[in-house]
C-alpha positions in Angstrom: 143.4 73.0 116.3 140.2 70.9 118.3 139.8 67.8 117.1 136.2 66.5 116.4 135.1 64.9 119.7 131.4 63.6 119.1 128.4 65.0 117.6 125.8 66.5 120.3 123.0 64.3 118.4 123.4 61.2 115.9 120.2 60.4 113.9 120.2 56.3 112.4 115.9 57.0 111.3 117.0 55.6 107.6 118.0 53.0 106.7 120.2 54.0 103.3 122.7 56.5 102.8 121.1 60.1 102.8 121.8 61.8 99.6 120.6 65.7 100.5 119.7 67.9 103.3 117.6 70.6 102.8 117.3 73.4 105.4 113.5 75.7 105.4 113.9 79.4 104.3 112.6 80.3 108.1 115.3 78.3 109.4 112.6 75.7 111.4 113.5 72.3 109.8 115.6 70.3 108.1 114.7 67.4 105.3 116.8 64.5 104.1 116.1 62.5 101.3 117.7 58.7 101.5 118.6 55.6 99.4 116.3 54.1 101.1 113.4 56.0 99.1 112.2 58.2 102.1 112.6 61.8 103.6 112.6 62.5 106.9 111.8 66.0 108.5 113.5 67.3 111.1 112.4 70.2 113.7 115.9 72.8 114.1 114.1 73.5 117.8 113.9 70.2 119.2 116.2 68.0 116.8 113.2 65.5 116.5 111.8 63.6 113.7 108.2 65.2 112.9 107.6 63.4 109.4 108.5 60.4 107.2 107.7 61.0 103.7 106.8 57.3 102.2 105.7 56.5 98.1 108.8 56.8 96.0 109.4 53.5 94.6 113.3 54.3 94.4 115.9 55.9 96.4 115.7 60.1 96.7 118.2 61.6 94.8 117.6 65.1 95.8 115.6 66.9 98.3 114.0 70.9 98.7 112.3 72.1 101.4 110.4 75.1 101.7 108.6 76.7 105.0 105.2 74.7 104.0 106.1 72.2 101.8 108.8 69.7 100.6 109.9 68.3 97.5 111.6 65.2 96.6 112.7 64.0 93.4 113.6 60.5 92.5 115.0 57.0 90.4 111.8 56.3 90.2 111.3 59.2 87.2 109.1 61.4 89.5 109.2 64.3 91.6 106.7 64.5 94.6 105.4 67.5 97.1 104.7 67.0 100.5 102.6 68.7 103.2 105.3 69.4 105.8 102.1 69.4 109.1 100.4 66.5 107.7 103.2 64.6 106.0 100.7 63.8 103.3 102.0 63.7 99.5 100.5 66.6 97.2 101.4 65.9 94.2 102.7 63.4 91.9 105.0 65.3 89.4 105.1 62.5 86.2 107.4 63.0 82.6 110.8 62.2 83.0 112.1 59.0 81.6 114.4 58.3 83.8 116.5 59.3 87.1 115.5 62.8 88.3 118.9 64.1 89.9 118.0 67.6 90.9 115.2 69.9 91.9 114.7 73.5 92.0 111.3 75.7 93.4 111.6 79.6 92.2 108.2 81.4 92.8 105.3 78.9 91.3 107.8 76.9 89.5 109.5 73.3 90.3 112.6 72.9 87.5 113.7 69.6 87.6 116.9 67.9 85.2 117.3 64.2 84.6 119.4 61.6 83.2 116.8 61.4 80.1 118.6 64.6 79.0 116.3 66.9 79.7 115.1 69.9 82.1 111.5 70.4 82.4 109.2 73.2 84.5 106.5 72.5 86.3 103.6 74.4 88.0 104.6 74.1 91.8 100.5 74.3 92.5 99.4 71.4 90.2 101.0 68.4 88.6 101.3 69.9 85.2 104.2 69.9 82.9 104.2 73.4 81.6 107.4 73.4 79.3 110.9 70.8 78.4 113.9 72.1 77.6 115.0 69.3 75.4 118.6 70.1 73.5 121.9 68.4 75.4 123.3 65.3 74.4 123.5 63.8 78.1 122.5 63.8 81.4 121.2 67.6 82.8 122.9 67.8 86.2 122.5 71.0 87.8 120.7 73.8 87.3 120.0 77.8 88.2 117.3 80.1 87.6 117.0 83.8 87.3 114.7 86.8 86.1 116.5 88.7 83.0 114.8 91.6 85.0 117.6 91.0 86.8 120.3 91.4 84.4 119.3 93.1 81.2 118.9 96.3 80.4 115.7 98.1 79.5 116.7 98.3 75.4 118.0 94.5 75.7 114.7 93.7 76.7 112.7 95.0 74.1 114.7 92.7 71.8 113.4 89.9 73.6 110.0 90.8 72.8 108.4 87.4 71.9 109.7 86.3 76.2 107.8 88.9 77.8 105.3 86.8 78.8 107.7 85.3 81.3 111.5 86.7 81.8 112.8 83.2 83.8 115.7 81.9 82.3 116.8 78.4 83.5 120.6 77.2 83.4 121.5 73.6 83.3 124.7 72.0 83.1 125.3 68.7 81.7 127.8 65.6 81.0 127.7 66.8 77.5 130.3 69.6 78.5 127.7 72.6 77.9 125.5 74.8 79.8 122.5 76.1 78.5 120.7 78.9 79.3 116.6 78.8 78.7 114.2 80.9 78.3 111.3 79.2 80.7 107.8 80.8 78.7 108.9 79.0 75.3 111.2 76.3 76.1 113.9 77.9 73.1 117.5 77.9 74.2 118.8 81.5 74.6 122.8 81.2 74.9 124.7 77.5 74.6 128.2 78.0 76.7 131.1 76.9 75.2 134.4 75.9 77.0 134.4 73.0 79.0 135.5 69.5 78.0 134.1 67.5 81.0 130.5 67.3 82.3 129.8 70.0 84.2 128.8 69.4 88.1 128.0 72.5 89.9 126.7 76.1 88.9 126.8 79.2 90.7 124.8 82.6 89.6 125.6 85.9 90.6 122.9 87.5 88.3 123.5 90.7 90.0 126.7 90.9 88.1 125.3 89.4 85.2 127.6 86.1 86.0 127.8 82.5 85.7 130.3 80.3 87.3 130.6 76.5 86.2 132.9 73.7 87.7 133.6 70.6 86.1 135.6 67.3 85.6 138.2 68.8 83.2 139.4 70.7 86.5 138.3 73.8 85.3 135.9 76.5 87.5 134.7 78.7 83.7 133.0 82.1 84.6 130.7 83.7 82.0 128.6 86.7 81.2 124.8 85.1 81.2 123.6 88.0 78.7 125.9 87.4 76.3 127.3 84.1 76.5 131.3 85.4 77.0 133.4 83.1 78.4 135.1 85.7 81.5 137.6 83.7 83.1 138.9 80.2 83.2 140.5 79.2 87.0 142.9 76.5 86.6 144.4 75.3 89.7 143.0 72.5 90.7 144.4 68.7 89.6 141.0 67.3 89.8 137.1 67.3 89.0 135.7 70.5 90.7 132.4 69.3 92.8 130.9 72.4 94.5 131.1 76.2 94.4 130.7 78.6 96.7 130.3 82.3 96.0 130.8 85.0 99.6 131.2 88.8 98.9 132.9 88.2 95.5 135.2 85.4 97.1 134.9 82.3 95.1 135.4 78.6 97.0 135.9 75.7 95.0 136.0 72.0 96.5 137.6 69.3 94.2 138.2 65.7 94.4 141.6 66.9 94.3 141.2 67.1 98.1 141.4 70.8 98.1 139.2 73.6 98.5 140.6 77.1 96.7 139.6 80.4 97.6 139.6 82.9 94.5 139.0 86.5 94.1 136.2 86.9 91.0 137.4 90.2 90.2 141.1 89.2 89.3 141.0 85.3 88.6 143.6 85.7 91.6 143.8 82.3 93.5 144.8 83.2 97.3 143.8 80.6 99.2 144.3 76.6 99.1 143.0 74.7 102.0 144.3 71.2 102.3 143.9 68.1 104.9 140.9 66.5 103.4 142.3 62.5 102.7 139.3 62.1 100.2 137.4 64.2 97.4 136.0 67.5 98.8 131.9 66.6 98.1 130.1 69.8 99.8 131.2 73.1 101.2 129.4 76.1 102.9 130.7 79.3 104.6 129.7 81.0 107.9 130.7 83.5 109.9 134.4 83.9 108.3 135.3 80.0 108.5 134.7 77.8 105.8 133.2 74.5 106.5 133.6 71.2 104.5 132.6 67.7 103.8 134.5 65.1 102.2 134.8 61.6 101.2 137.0 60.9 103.9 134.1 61.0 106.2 134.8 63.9 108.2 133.9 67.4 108.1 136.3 70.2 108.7 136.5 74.5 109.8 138.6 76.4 108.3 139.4 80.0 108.7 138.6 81.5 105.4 140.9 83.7 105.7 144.6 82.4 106.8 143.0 78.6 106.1 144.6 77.5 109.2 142.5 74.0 109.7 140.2 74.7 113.1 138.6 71.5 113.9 137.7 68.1 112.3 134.5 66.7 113.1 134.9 62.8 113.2 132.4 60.2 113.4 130.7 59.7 110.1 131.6 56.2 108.4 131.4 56.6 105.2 131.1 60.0 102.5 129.5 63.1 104.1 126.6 64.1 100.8 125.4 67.4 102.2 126.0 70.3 105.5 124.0 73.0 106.9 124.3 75.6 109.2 122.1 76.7 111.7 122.2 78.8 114.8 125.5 78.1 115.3 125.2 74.1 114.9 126.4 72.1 112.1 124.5 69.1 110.8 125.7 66.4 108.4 124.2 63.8 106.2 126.1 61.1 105.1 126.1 58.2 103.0 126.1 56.1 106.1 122.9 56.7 106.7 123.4 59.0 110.0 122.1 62.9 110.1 124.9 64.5 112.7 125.1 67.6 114.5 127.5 69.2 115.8 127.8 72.6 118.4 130.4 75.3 116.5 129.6 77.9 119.3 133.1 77.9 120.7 134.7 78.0 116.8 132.4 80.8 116.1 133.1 82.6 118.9 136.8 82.4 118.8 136.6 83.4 115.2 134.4 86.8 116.0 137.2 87.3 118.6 140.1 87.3 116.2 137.6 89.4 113.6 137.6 92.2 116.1 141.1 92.3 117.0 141.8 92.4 113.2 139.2 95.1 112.8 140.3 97.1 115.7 144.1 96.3 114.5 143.2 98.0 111.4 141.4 100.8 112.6 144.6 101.4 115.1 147.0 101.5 111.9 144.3 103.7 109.9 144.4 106.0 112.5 148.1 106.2 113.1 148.9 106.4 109.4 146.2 109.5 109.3 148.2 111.0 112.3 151.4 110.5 110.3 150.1 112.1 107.2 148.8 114.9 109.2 152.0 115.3 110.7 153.8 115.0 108.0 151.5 117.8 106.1 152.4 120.4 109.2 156.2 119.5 108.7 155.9 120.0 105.2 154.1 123.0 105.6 156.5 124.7 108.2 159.4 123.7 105.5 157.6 126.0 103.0 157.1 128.3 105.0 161.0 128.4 106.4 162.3 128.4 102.7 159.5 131.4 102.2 157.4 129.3 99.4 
């Protein structure tokens, strides 16, 4: 195992903890929203500053960035959009009644959830309110969105008839134990997901396979069918609030503030990895490349290999909580509550772990082979047998 060394760049820009990093769909930049109610955007080329984001009257809770423009939301109740070449603000997006913890931009929509207790969707191009979605008890704290083209079939969707106009559902999750699932063109809630009883932190959606998967402070990681509302699956392992979710070719990874991250197969509710170390709550996780990478309360962030979860390297220098990762071309940045954004080279870890992928791949191919010489061999012997006793 390496240990951490230091980071190839350290970035002290803000002067609060940073709360989110967002990385650019083409990959080009990087935005961090702070405490210190600013968001700083960051160039993946040259690892400069190229914009500060100034009007929010509060710290940034949340950040999104997309190739041409970023989004911030707030304490301050609003949401703003920013021009990412001129740094200039866009919009104002004004409604909520409180903190606005999360954002999320799907085609010419901004979703946003709050501590006021609601979700609301917005038009990305102007600063309209185009529909609530009023209904939990508590604070809305995560949220997911997808097209029911996606999921439903074509005679599920003529019952729907009255949502044609638009087939967006949103999900949120709340404190109130519940998710919700909306549809976005009316605002009325379509399915109300029963099971948990903590507030649920963290969604995944795998609309593909017409799935849902929650994690929550009752320990529990609940997966559900989104068309019907069927609880699937309850995963029970952990001893602790589950924090974030991670969903790789039907491999689920769950990071808890029991200091763990678990590594479950969807298909079977089988959990077959645990991967341990972390001194502190495990608050962010992302995989690459066949290792799993982690933030934690402890301050450091870790590499695992997903597969054995043999511990790699621990990257140390952060003081206090690391909030958020991202990976790009082969470097790993961090944002931490101590106000630094790190990064970090993984080349040699990624490279060592393609290595060992081979081997295992060619290792396999080796004992496919062999065992299709042995069954052929075996066939001729069994044939000459038959052919002895005149069969």
């Amino acid at each position: 195992m390496g240990n951490g060394g230091s980071a190839v760049k350290v970035f002290t820009d803000h002067q609060g903890g940073i709360n989110w990093l967002s990385l650019s769909p083409d990959g080009q930049r990087l935005l961090t929203g702070s405490e210190d109610g600013t968001a700083r955007l960051w160039s993946t080329a040259d690892s400069q500053c190229h914009g500060h984001f100034q009007g929010h009257e509060s710290y940034i809770t949340f950040c999104h960035l997309e190739n041409e423009a970023a989004f911030t939301c707030s304490a301050d109740h609003t949401i703003r959009k920013w021009d990412v070449m001129t740094g200039q603000c866009l919009a104002i997006y004004r409604g909520h009644t409180s903190i606005v913890n999360r954002i999320l931009v799907a085609k010419d929509y901004l979703f946003s959830g709050s501590y006021d207790r609601t979700a609301r969707c917005w038009s990305v191009d102007k600063e309209k309110q185009i529909q609530e979605f009023r209904g939990h008890r508590n604070c809305v704290l995560t949220l997911a969105h997808y097209s029911s083209r996606d999921v439903l079939e074509e005679e599920e969707e003529e019952e729907e008839e009255e949502e044609k106009v638009s087939r967006d559902l949103l999900v949120t999750g709340s404190t109130d134990c519940t998710v919700k699932v909306w549809w976005v063109s009316s605002g009325r809630c379509y399915q109300t997901l029963l099971g948990h009883t903590g507030a649920v932190l963290c969604l995944i959606l795998d609309a593909p396979n017409r799935e849902l998967f929650s994690g929550s402070t009752d320990y529990t990681i609940r997966t559900w069918n989104i068309v019907t509302g069927e609880q699937l699956k309850v995963f029970k392992e952990h001893q602790g609030s589950v924090i974030c979710l991670e969903l790789v070719n039907r491999h689920l990874y769950s990071g808890s503030a029991d200091r763990t991250v678990k590594c479950w197969l969807v298909d079977t509710g089988e959990r077959i990895q645990t991967y341990k170390a972390h001194k502190h709550s495990v608050s962010t996780l992302k995989y690459h490349a066949g290792i799993l990478f982690t933030g934690s309360g402890d301050a450091c962030a870790r590499a695992f290999n997903s597969k054995s979860g043999v511990l790699q390297k621990i990257f140390r220098g952060h003081k206090f909580i690391i909030n958020c990762i991202q990976i790009h071309n082969e470097l790993l940045y961090t944002a931490s509550h101590d106000g630094t954004l790190r990064i970090w080279d993984i080349r040699g870890i990624c490279k060592r772990n393609k290595r060992r992928l081979k081997k295992e791949r060619s290792a396999q191919g080796r004992s496919s082979q062999k065992g299709s010489l042995s069954r052929l061999f075996n066939n001729k012997v069994g044939c000459m047998v038959q052919q002895e006793n005149g069969e």
